[in-house]
N, C-alpha and C positions, 0 to 999 in steps of 0.2 A: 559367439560362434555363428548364430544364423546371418548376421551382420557379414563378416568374413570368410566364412566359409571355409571348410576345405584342408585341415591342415592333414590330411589323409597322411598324415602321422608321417612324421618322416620317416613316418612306421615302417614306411617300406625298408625302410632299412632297418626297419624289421624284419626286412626280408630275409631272413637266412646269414644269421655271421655265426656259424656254429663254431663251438668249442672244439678246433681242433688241434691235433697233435702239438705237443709241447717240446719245444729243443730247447737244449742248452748249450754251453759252449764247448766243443770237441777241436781242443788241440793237443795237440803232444807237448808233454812235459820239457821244456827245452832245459831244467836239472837233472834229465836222467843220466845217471851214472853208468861207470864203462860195461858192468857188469848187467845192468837193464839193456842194453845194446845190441848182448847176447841172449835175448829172451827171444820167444817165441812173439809175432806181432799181437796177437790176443792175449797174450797176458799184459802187454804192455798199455793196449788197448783198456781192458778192464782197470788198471792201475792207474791210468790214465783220468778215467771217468769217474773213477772214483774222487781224486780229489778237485777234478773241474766240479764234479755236483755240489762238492761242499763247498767250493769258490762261488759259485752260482749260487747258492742258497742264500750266502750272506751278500747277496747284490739286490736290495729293493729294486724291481723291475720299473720302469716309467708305462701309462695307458698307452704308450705307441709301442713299447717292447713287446704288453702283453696283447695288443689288437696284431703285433706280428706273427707273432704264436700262434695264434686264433684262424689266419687268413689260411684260405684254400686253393689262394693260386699261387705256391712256391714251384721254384724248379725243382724237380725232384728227378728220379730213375724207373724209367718204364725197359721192359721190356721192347727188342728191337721186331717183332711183330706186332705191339700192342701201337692201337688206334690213335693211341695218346701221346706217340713218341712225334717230337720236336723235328721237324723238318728245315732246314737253314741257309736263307738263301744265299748268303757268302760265304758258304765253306769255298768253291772254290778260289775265291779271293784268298779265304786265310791260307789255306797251302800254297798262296805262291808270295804272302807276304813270309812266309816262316823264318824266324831269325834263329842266331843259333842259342842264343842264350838270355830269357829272361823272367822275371819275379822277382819280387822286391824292392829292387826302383821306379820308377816310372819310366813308362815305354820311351824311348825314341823315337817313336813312330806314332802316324795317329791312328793306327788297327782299323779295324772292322768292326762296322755294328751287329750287333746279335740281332739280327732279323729275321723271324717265323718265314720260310714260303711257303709252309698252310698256311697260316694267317698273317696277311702281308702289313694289315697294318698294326702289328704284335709286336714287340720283340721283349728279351732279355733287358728286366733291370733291375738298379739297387732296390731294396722296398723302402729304404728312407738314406739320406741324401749322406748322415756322417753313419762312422762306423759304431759296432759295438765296442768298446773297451775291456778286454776282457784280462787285464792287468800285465803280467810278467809272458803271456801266451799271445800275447801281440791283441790286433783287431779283427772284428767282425761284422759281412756285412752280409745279410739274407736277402736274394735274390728272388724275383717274381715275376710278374707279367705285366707290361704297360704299354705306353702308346710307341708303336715305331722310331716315334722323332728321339724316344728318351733312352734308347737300347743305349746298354751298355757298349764300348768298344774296347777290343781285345785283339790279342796278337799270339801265336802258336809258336813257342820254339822249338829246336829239334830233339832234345827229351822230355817233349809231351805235355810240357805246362802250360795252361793256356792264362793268361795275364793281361788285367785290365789296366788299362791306361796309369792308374794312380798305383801299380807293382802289385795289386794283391791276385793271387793266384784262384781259381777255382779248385774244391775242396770236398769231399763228399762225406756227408755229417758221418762222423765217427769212423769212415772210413768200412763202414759195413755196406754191401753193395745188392742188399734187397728191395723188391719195388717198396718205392714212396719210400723213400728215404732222402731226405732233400740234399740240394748243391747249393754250397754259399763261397764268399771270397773269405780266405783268410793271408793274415800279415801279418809273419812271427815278425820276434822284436828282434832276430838277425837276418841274411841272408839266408843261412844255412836252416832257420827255422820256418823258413817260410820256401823255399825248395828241399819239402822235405819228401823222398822216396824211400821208403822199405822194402824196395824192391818186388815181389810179386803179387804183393796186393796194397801198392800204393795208390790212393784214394784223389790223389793231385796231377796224376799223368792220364793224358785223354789220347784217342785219337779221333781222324775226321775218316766220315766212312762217305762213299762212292752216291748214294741214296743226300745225303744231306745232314744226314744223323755226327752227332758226337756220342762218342761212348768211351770210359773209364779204359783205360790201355790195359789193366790187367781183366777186366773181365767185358770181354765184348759183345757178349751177348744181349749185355744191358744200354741204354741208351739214356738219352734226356728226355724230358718229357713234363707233362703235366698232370694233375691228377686226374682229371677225367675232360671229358669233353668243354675248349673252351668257348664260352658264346661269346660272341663281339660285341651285340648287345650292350651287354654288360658292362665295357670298358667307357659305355654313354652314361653307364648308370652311375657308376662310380664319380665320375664328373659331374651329374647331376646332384647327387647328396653333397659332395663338397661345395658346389653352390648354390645350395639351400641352406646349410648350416653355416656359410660367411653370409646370406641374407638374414639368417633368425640370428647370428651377431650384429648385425648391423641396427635390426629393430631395436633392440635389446641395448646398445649403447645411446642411442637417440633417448630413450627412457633415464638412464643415466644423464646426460647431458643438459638434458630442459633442468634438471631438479638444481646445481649452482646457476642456472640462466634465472628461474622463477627467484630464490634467494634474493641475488642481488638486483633485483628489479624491490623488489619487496623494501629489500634493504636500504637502495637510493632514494624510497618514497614513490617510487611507480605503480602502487599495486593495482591500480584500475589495465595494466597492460600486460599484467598476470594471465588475468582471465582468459584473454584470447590465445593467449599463449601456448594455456593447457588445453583448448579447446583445437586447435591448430594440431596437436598434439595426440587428440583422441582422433581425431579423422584421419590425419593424413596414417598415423604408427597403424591404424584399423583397417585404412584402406589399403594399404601394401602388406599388410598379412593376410587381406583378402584376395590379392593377386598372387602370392605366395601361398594361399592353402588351395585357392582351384587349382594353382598346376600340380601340386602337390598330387591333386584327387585326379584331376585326367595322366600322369602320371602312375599312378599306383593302380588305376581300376583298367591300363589298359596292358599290365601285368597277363598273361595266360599260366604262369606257373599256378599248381596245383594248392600251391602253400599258400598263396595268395589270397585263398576263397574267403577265409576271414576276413579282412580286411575290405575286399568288396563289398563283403556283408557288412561292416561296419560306414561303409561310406553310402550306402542302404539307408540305414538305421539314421546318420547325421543327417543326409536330405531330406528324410520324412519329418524328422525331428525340427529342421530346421524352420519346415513351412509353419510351425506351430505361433500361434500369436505370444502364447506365456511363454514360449522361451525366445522371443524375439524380444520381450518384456526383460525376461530374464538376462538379454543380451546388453541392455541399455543401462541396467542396473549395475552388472557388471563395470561401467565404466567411474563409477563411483569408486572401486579398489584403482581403477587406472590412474587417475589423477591425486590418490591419495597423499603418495611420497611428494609431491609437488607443492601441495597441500601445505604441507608440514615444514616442507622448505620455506613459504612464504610466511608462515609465523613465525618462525626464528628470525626470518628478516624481519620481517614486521616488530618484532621483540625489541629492535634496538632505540627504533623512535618513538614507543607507545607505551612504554612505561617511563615513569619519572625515576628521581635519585631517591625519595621517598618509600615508591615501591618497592624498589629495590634492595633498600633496606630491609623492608617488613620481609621480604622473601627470602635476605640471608639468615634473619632473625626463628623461620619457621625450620631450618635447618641445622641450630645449634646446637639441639642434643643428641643429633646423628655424627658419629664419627669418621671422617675423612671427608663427608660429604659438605659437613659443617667450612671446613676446609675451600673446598671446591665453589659453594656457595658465595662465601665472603668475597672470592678473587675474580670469579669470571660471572658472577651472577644467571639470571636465568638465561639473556640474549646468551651469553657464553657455553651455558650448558643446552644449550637447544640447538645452536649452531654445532656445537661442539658432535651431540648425537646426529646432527645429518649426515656429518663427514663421514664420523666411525661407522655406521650404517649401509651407507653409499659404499663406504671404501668395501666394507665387509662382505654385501650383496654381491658387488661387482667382484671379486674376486672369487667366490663361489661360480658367480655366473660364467665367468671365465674359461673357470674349472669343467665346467660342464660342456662346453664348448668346444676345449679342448678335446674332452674326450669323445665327444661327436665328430671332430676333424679325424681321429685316428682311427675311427671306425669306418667311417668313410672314406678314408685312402683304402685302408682292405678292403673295399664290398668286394663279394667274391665273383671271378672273373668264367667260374667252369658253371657245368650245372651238376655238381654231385656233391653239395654240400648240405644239405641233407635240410633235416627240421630246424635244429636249434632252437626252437622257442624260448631258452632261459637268455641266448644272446640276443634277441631281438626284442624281447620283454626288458632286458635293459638299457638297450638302445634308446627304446619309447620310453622311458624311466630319465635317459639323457635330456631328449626332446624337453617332455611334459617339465621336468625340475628348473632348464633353463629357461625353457619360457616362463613359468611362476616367479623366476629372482629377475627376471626383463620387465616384468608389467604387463605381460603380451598375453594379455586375459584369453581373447579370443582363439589364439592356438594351444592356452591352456584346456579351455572347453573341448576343441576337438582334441589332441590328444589323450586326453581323458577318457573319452569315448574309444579310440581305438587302441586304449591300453588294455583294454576290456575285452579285444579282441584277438590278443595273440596267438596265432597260430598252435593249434596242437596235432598230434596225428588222429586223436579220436575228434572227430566232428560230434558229438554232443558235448565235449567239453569246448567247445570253443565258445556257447553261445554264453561271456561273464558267470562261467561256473567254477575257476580254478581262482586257488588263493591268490596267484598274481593276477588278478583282475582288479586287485585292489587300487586305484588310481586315487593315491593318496597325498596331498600336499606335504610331505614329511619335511621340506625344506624350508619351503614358506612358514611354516609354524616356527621353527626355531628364527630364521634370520629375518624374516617380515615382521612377525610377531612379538617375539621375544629381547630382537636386538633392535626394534624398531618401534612399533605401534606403543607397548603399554609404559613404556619411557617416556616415548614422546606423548603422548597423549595425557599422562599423568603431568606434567609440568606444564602442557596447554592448558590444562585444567587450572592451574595457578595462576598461570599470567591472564586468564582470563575472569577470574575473580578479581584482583586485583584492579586490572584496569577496566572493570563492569562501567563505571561511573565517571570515567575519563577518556574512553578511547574515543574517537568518532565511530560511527556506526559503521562505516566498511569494515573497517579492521574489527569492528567486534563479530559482523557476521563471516568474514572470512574464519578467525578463529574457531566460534563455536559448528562451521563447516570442516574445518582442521578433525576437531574431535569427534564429530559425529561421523568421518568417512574414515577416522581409524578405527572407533570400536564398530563399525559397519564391518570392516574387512576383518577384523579377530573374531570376531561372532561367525563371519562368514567360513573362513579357515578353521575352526573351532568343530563349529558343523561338520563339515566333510573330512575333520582325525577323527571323530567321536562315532560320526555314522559307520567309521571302516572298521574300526577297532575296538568299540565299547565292549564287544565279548572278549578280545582278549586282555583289554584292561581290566576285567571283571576277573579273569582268571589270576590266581594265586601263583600257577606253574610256570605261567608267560610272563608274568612282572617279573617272579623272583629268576628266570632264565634267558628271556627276551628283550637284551637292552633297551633297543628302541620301545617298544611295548612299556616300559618302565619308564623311558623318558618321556615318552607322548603323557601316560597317566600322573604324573608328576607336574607337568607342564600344563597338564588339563588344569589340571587344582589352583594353580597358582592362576593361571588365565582368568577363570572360572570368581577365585576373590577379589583379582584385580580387578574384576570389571565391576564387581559388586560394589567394590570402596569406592572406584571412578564414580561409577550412578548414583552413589551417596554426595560425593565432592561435588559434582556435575548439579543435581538438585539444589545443593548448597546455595549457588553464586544466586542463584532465583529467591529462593526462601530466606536463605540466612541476611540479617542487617549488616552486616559487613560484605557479604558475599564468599563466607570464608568457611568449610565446613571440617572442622580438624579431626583428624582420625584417632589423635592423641585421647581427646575429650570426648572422640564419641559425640561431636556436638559444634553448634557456632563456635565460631572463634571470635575474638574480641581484638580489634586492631586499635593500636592508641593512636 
């Protein structure tokens, strides 16, 4: 961290994604029968939502559906004296485009942009690009705030539907006409379901008022609008996070990428051009997270919101920290888990020309009273099980890291565009939970360190709690442990331990000191990772309540054990190749082994 500086958390985006209002999908039944027809609107209404909720229910949402949800700059209904009502600078255009008749096809026309003239470079748009799918009730698309150039365009016809270019109609959720209550496009699956009017409190028919305003035709008192105050700001900021988190992808696949470049170098017999490789590798991936965490920091600390004070406070805390000799110590040591995976890469290549057919034998031979493995042994041998682990590993990180990414992209589209979004510290605690988890499956040590630090920092409304005194202050590697560790280090490192006894007596000396650098920079990083689950949670691994109710809690303590004997048997096998006359130290015997 002191090295690079600055990942002043893309915490800010920490800033504020509170958990807001939750919608579902509000259409009308298009099976209602002739006898529901003649209902009153509210009954049909309630009938209605009752069985979209159960439809909804059984719909697994996607992190962009529920970062939809979450977002606080939807179009919603304000009041037509309230501050916050939507001013538009092409209404007169739209009354002189007015056709007579559309929805559900696609216009004829290319309409008019939905353009703010309060904020001119504002307008109306989709909040993601395809619709919702909401089965037999057609599609849906929630509407929000973005940049002028991306306004939606729409066309007015003379019974009041206002219709965007692709036929879908504007819609007012559930068709109840209180403030905040939001406006989306909907697209029944006919014509008839998708210009639908009930006549006096149809929720689909608008008009344009004199002022700028659109308002619901049956009730016009009410207008369009936003929830509270929008900053412009803000529409910089959003753009800002979205590129920071395709930068902290970009680190993050370079880490992926060098580990089959080190392999097949290894593997063609090149290993002396290994080194520079990973070395090239730790600078440059170190030096562009250190231009990505200062902007990060002069970004976040020139922040004046109020919620903000933590996080300055933590960017405090990292500069003082960072002047520190032991953790610029600590910074360099760090680089030892960076080049680890590469590491390891380069002994599986190395694997294939540095044992003999001989050895390879004896090592399918020390596998034949394990079942399947016995198996596995005889056909692909150890080059094949060690190659084999880099893949599944790789493939495995990188799909988690992915994950992570992704869900950082979709929170980042919503950062919120008003300022009345309140605290949220459990959203923004997760946020930095996004950050902190993909940088640890990247290698991107250095913006692991700082967001660490300002996970420790999330905003609360009590300022004595914000100084690392609340249970989410825990900045815990929970990922790294299972997919670094467990599907990585004591696999690999266990069968380094092999092929390095093995070929103790045959290999040249590079390859032997690469290898015994292989195992000594994995159980470096399990020890390391090991520490920092144990230091967060030994009390509630201690606890009987928390294991037997607290999955993870259960799994960490589980995983502790198992880590904990692996590295004990390793340090036993590890002595071995030294001590034992073969180099061989079998677990079976408790003791040398004897190689004929």
């Amino acid at each position: 961290m002191a090295l690079f500086l600055a990942a002043g958390d893309f915490a800010e985006t920490l800033r504020t994604l509170l958990t807001g209002r939750s919608d579902s999908y509000h259409v009308l039944d298009p099976e209602a029968s002739t006898s529901e027809a003649n209902e009153d609107l509210a009954t049909r209404l309630i009938k209605r939502d009752k069985k979209m909720s159960k439809d909804a229910d059984s719909v697994k949402k996607t992190e962009e559906e529920l970062a939809e949800e979450d977002a606080w700059d939807k179009l919603i209904l304000v009041r037509r004296d309230s501050p916050d009502i939507c001013l538009f600078r092409n209404v007169p255009a739209l009354k002189e485009q007015t056709v007579s008749k559309a929805g559900h096809n696609p216009l004829q026309i290319q309409g008019v942009p939905l353009v703010l003239e309060n904020h001119p470079d504002m307008g109306v748009v989709r909040m993601r690009p395809e619709p919702i799918d909401v089965g037999p009730f057609g599609k849906l698309i929630r509407l929000g705030f973005g940049r002028s150039a991306d306004a939606i365009h729409i066309a007015l016809d003379q019974d009041g539907f206002i219709t965007e270019v692709e036929g879908y109609v504007f819609d007012v959720d559930r068709w109840e006409f209180g403030e905040g209550n939001h406006i989306q496009l909907i697209r029944g699956p006919d014509e008839g379901m998708t210009r639908l009017d009930d006549g006096e409190k149809s929720g689909r028919c608008f008009v344009l008022n004199d002022d700028g305003s659109i308002s619901p035709k049956s009730v016009p008192e009410m207008a369009l609008g936003y929830p509270c105050e929008i900053k412009i700001q803000n529409l910089q900021d959003r753009e800002t996070l979205t590129s920071l988190v395709r930068y902290l992808q970009m680190l993050g696949y370079i880490n992926f990428i060098t580990m089959p470049l080190t392999f097949m170098l290894a593997f063609l017999g090149y290993s002396k051009f290994v080194y520079p490789l990973i070395a090239f590798k730790a600078v440059s991936v170190g030096t562009l997270q250190g231009r990505m965490l200062r902007a990060l920091s002069k970004w976040q600390t020139s922040k004046t919101d109020e919620q903000m004070e933590s996080i300055r406070d933590a960017w405090m805390h990292i500069n003082e920290m960072s002047k520190s000799p032991l953790h610029i110590l600590a910074s360099l040591v760090d680089l030892i888990e960076v080049v680890d995976t590469d590491l390891d890469a380069m002994t599986a290549g190395n694997s294939f020309h540095a044992m003999s057919a001989a050895q390879q034998i004896i090592f399918a031979r020390s596998w034949e009273s394990v079942p399947l493995m016995n198996v596995v042994a005889d056909k692909i041998g150890l080059p094949g099980m060690l190659t084999t682990l880099v893949l599944l590993y790789s493939l495995s990180q990188l799909k988690m890291f992915r994950q992570y990414i992704h869900q950082l992209s979709a929170k980042s589209k919503y950062w919120p565009l008003n300022g009345c979004s309140g605290g949220g510290g459990e959203s923004r605690f997760w946020f930095n939970h996004h950050i902190y988890m993909a940088a640890d499956l990247g290698g991107l040590m250095a913006t692991v360190d700082v967001t660490g630090t300002l996970w420790k920092y999330i905003t609360t409304p009590e300022k004595e709690e914000r100084e690392m005194k609340r249970w989410n202050s825990t900045a815990d590697r929970g990922e790294g442990f299972v997919w670094k560790v467990f599907c990585e280090i004591l696999p690999s490192a266990w069968l380094t331990i092999s092929m390095l006894g093995l070929i103790f007596d045959t290999a040249p000396r590079l390859v032997l000191v690469q290898t015994v650098m292989s195992v000594a920079s994995s159980l470096f990083t399990s020890l390391k990772i090991e520490y920092n689950i144990v230091s967060h949670f030994w009390r509630q691994m201690l606890s009987w309540e928390q294991l037997r109710n607290v999955y993870h809690i259960r799994q960490k303590f589980f995983l502790t054990v198992i880590l904990l004997v692996g590295i004990t048997i390793m340090s036993f096998r590890l002595a071995g190749v030294w001590e034992c006359p073969d180099h061989i130290w079998n677990l079976t015997s408790l003791g040398c082994a004897n190689v004929d």
